[in-house]
LUMTORLO-280257 format. One line per field, with one value per residue (C-alpha): residue number from 1; residue in three letters; x, y, z. Coordinates in pm, 1 decimal, padded with zeros to 6 digits. Example, Ala and Ser with C-alpha at 12.3 -4.5 7.8 and 13.67 -1.06 7.14 Angstrom:
# residues 2
kolvo: (1 2) $
vovex: (ALA SER) $
x: (01230.0 01367.0) $
y: (-00450.0 -00106.0) $
z: (00780.0 00714.0) $
***
This chain:
# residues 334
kolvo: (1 2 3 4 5 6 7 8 9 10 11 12 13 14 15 16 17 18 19 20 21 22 23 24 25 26 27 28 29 30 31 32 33 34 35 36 37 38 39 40 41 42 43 44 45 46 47 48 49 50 51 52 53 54 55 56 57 58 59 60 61 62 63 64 65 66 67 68 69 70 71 72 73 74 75 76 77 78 79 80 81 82 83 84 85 86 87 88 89 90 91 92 93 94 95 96 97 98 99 100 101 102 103 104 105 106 107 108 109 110 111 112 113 114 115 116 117 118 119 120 121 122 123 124 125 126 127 128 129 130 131 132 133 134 135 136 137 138 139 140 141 142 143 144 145 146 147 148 149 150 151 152 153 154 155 156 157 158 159 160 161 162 163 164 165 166 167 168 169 170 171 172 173 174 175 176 177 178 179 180 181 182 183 184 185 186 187 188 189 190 191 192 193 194 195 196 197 198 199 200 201 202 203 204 205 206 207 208 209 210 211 212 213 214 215 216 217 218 219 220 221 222 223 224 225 226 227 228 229 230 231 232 233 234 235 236 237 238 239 240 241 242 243 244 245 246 247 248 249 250 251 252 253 254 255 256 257 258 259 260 261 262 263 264 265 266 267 268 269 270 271 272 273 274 275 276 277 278 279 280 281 282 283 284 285 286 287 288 289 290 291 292 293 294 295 296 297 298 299 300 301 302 303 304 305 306 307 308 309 310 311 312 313 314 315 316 317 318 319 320 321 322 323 324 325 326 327 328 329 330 331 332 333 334) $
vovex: (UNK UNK UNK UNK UNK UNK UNK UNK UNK UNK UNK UNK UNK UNK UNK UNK UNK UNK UNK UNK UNK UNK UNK UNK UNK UNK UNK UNK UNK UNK UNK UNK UNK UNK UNK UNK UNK UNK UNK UNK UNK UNK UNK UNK UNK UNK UNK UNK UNK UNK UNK UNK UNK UNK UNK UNK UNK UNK UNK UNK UNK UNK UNK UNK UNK UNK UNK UNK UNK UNK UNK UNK UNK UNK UNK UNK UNK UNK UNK UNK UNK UNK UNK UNK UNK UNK UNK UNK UNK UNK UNK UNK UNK UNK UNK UNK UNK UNK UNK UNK UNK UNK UNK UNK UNK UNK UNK UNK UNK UNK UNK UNK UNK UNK UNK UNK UNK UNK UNK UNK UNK UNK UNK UNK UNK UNK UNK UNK UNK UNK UNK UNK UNK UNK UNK UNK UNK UNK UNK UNK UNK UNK UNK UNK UNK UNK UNK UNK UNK UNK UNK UNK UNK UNK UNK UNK UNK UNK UNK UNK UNK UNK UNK UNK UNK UNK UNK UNK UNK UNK UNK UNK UNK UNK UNK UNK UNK UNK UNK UNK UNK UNK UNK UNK UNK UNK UNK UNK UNK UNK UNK UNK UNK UNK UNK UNK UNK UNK UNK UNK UNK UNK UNK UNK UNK UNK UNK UNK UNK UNK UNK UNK UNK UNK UNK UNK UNK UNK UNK UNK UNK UNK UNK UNK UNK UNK UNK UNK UNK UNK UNK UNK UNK UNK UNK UNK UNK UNK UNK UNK UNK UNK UNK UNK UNK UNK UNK UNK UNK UNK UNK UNK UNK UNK UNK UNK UNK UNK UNK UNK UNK UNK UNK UNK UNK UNK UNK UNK UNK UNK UNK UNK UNK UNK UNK UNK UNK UNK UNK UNK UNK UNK UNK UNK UNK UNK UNK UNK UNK UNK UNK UNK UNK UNK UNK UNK UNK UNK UNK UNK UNK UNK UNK UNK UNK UNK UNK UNK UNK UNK UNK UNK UNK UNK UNK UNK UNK UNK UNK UNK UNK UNK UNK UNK UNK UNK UNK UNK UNK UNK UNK UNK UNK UNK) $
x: (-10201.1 -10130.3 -10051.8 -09672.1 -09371.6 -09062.9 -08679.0 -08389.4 -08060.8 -07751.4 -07368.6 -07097.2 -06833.9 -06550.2 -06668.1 -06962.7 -07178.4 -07578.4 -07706.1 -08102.8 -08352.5 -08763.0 -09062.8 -09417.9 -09609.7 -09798.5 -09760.1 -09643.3 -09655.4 -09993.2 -10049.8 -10370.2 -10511.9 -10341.3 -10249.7 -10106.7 -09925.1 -09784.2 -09642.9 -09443.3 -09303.9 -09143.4 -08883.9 -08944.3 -09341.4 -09235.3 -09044.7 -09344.8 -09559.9 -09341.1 -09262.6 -09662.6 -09724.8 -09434.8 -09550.5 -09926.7 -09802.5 -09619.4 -09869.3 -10195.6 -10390.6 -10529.5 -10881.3 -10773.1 -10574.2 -10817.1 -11085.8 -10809.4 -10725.3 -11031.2 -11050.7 -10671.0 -10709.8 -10999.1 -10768.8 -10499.7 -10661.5 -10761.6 -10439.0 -10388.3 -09998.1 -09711.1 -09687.5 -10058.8 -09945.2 -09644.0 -09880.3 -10159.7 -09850.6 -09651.3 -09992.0 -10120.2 -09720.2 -09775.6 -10087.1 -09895.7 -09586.2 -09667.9 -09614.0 -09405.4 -09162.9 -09198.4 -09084.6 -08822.2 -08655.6 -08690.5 -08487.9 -08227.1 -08181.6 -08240.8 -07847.3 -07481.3 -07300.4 -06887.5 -06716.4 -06472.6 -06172.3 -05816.7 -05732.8 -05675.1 -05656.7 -06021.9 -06322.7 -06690.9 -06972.3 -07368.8 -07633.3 -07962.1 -08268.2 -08636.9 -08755.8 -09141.8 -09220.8 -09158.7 -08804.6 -08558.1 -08341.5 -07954.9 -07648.5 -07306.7 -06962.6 -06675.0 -06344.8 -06004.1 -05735.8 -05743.7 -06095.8 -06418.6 -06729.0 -07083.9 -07438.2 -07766.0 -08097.8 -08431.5 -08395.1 -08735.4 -08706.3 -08748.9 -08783.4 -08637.1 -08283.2 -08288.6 -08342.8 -08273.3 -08172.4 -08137.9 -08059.8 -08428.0 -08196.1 -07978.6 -08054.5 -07993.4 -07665.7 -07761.0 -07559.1 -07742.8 -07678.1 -07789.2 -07801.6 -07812.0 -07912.4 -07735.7 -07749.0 -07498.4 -07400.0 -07469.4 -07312.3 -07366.1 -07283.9 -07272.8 -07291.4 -06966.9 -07158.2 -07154.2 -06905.0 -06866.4 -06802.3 -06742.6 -06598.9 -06735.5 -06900.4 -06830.7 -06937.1 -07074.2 -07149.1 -07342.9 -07188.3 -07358.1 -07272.9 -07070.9 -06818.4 -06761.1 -06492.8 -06541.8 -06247.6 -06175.6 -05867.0 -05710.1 -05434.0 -05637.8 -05810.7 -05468.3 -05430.3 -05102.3 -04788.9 -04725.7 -04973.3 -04672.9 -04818.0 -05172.6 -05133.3 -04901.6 -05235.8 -05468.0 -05315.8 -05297.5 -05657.7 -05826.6 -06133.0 -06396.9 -06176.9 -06049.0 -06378.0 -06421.0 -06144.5 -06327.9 -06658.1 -06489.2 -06418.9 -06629.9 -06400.8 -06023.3 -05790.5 -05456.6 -05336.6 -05026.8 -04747.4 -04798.6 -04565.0 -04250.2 -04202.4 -04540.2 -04785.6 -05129.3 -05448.8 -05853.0 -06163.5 -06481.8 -06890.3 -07029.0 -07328.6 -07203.6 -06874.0 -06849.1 -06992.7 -06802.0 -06413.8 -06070.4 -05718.0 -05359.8 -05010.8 -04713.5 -04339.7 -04158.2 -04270.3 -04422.7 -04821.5 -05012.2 -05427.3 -05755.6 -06102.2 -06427.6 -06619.8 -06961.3 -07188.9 -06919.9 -06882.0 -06529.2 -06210.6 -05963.3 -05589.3 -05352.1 -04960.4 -04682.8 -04426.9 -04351.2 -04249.3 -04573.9 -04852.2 -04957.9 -04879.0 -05095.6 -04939.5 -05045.6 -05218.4 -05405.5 -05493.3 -05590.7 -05842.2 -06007.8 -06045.1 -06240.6 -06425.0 -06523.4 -06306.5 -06590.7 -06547.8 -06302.1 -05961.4 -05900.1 -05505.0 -05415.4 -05056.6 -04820.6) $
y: (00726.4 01079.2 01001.4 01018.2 01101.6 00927.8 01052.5 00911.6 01066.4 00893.2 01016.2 00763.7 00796.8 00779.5 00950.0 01231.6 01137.8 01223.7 00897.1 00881.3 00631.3 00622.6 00440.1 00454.0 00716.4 00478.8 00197.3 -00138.6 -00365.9 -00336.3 -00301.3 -00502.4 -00382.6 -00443.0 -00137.6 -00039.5 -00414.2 -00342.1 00025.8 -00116.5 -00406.0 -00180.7 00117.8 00333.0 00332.4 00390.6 00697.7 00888.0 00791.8 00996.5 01215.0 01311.2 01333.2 01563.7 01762.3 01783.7 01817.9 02181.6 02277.5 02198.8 02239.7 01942.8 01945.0 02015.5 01680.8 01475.8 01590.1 01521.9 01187.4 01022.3 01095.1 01006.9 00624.1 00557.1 00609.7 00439.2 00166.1 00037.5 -00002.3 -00366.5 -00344.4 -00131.7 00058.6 00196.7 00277.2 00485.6 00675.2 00783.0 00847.1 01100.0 01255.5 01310.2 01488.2 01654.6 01864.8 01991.9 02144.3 02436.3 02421.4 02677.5 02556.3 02212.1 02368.2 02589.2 02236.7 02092.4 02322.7 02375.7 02031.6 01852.0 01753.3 01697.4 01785.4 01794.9 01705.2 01966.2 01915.2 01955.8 01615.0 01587.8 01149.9 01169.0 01267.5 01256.3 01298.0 01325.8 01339.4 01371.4 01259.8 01212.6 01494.6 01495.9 01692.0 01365.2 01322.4 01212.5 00923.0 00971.4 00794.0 00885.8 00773.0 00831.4 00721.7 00739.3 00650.8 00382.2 00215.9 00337.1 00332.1 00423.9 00457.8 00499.5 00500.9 00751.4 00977.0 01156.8 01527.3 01620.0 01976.9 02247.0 02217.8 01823.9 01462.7 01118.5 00826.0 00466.1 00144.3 00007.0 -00410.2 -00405.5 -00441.9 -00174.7 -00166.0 00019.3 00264.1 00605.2 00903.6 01254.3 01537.9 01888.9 02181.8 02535.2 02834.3 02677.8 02369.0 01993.3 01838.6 01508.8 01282.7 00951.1 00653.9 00388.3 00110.9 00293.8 00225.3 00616.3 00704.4 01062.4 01141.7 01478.1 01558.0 01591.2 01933.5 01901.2 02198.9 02218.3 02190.9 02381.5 02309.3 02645.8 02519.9 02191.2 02224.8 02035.1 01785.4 01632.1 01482.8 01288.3 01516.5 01835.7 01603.4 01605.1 01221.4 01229.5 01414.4 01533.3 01566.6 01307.0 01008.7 01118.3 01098.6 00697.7 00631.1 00676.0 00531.6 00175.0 00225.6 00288.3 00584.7 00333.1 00240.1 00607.0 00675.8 00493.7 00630.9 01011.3 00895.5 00818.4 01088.5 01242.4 01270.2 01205.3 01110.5 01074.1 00794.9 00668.3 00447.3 00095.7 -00029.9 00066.5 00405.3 00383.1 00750.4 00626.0 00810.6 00718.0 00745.1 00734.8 00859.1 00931.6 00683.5 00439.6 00371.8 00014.4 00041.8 00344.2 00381.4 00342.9 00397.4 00516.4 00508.8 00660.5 00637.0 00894.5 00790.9 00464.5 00382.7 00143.4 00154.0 -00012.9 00111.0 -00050.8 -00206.4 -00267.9 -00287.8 -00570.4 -00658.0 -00694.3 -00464.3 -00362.0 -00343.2 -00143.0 -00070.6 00047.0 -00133.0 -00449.7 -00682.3 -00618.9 -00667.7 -00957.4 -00896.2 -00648.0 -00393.6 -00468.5 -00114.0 -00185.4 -00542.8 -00421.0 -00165.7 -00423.3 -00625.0 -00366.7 -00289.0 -00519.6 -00837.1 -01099.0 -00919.9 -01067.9 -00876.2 -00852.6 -00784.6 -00542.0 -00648.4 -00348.4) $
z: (-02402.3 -02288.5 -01923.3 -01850.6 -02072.3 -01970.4 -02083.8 -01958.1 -01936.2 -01836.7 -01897.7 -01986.9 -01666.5 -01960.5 -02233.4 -02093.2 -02359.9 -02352.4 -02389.5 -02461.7 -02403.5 -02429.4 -02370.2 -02474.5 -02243.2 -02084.4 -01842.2 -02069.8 -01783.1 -01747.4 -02133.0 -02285.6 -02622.4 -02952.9 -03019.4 -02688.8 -02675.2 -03040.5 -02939.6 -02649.3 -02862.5 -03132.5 -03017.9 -03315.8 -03199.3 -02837.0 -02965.9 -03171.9 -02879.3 -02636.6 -02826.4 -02931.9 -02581.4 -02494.3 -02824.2 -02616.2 -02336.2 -02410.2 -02670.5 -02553.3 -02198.1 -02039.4 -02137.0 -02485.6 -02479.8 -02349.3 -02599.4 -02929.5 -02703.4 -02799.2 -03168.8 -03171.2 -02978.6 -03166.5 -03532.8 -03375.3 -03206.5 -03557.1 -03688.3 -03778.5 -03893.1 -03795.4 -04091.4 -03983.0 -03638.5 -03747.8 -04042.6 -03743.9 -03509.5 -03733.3 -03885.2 -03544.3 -03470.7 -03860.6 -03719.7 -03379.5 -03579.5 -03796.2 -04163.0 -04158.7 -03903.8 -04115.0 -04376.5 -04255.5 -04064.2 -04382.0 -04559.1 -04295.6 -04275.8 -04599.2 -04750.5 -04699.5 -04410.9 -04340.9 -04056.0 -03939.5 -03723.2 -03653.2 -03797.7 -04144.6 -04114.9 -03938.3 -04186.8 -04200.6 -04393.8 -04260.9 -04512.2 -04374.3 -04591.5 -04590.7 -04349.4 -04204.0 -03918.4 -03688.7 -03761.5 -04066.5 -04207.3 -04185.9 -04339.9 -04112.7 -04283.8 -04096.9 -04170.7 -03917.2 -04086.4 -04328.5 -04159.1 -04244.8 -03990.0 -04091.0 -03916.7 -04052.2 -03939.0 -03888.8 -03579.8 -03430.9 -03364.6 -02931.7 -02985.8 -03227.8 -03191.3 -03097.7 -03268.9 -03109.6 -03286.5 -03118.8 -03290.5 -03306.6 -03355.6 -03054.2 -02687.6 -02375.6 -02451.4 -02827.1 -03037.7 -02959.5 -03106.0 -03030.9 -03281.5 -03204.6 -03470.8 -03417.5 -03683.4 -03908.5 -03735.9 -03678.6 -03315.0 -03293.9 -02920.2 -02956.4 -02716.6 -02682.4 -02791.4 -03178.8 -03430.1 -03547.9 -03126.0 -03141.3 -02870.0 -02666.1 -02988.0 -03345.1 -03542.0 -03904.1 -04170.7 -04430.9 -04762.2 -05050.7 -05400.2 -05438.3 -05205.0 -05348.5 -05606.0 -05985.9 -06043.3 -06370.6 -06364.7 -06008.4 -06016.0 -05978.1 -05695.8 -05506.8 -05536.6 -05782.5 -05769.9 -06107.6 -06491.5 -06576.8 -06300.7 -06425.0 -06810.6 -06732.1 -06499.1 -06728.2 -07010.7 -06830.5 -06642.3 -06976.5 -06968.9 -06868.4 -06514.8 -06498.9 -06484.7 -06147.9 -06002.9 -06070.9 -05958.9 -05596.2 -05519.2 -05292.2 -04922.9 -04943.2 -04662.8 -04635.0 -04513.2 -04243.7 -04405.9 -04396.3 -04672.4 -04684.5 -04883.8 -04948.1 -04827.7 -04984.5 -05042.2 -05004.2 -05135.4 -05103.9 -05156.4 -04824.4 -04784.4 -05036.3 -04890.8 -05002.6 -05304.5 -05456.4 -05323.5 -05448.1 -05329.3 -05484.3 -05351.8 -05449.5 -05479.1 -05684.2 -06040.5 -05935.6 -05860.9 -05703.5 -05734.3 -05693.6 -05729.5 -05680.5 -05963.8 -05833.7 -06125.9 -06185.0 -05798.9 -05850.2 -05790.4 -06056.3 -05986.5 -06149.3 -06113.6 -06315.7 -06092.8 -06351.2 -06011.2 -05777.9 -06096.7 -05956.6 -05562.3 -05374.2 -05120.0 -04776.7 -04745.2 -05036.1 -04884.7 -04582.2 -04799.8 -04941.5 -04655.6 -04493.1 -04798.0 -05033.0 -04952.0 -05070.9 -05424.4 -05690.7 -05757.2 -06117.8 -06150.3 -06445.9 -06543.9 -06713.7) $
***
């Protein structure tokens, strides 16, 4: 098993984007047993088995590995399903990290994470779950403009500062995405082939709960003009929808005219994106807004614009067509 670590690294001509790629540290070709068959058949195995033997390989001499080789085939060589293959895999990765660097990763790492830029249309949210000394699961929202992209997946860990994550469903042509830890700081490269492309790189920072402000009402949230929009709102919304509208709000963007007169705001809950979002637009005194209903599976319409109580704005259209557009719309007339 321990015989040769392979690590690919190519750069996109257009974009300069690390793009990663692995395979089991052994020879598949010429691949016979079970287990060894299995490990080559499934990329998330192929990743734990490279990266164990890199792991060895800098932490370990050579007769030290081939005396732990033995006692480690003969464990994994038992295995009968996957989920047996990945327990001996990340156990065996468990007892070459310290618990204290475990721990400390853990910590570090464990929560929500902002994007930060110079655009105020572009946001993004990482939240990073799950931890083991192998790797972690991720959700990645990001949203440009009205149209939101997310990713999610478990990335393995190459080293202190790195993880690797690559779409374990797709072909050589896979969303990859590599994530590199500073002191106070998440970069993350992407591959084209993603939906959230980052570019050269997007930087995300942790957010704590002392930074994240308590909003109670959607005007303190910045999403209505004047206490006077917010108390007609809420009036026709009712508490119970109100409510909704309060519970989505989690990142905010602000959002290019698409109906005439018309500068409208979204929301959303990073990681549940289609499942917890709404949207309001405004003109002077007037309002337009839908939020998601998902206990109900439906979305709730509201406006205090007599003529369009029954005709949806084309910005709020287009929102539901990229959210929930299976869902029923239940119109709220004046």
């Amino acid at each position: 098993m321990l015989k040769k670590y392979f690590l690919y690294l190519t750069l996109s001509c257009s974009f300069l984007l690390p793009v990663l790629s692995f395979a089991a540290s052994f020879d598949c070709a010429n691949s016979q047993s079970f287990a060894d068959k299995t490990v080559c058949q499934h990329v998330a195995l192929s990743n734990l088995d490279s990266y164990l033997n890199l792991l060895s390989s800098e932490k370990m001499d050579e007769a030290t590995q081939l005396k732990k080789q033995g006692a480690f085939l003969t464990q994994r060589d038992a295995c009968k399903s996957q989920q047996c293959f990945k327990h001996v895999y990340t156990q065996a990765i468990r007892n070459l990290l310290t618990p204290d660097h475990h721990s400390l990763m853990t910590s570090k790492l464990t929560g929500d994470w902002l994007l930060k830029n110079s655009d105020q249309n572009n946001v993004g949210n990482l939240s990073l779950q799950s931890l083991t000394s192998s790797g972690f699961h991720f959700n990645l929202a990001l949203v440009f403009g009205a149209n939101t992209r997310s990713e999610s997946g478990d990335a393995i860990f190459l080293d202190d500062h790195n993880a690797f994550y690559r779409d374990p469903t797709q072909n050589s042509l896979a969303c990859t995405l590599h994530f590199n830890f500073s002191v106070d700081s998440i970069v993350i490269f992407s591959s084209p082939s993603c939906d959230t492309s980052l570019g050269d790189g997007a930087r995300f920072f942790k957010i704590s709960a002392t930074n994240q402000p308590h909003v109670t009402t959607l005007y303190e949230a910045g999403l209505l003009p004047t206490k006077a929009t917010e108390i007609a709102l809420r009036k026709l919304v009712g508490e119970e929808k109100y409510k909704l509208f309060l519970d989505s709000i989690d990142v905010v963007s602000q959002n290019q005219k698409v109906d005439q007169h018309l500068s409208f705001k979204t929301t959303f809950v990073r990681g549940i994106a289609n499942q917890q979002a709404a949207i309001i637009l405004i003109n002077a005194n007037l309002f337009w807004a839908a939020v998601l209903d998902s206990e109900h599976e439906e979305i709730d319409y509201f406006t205090n614009e007599v003529k369009s109580s029954y005709n949806l704005p084309l910005s709020i259209q287009k929102w539901i067509d990229s959210t929930q557009p299976e869902w029923l719309v239940k119109k709220h007339p004046l």
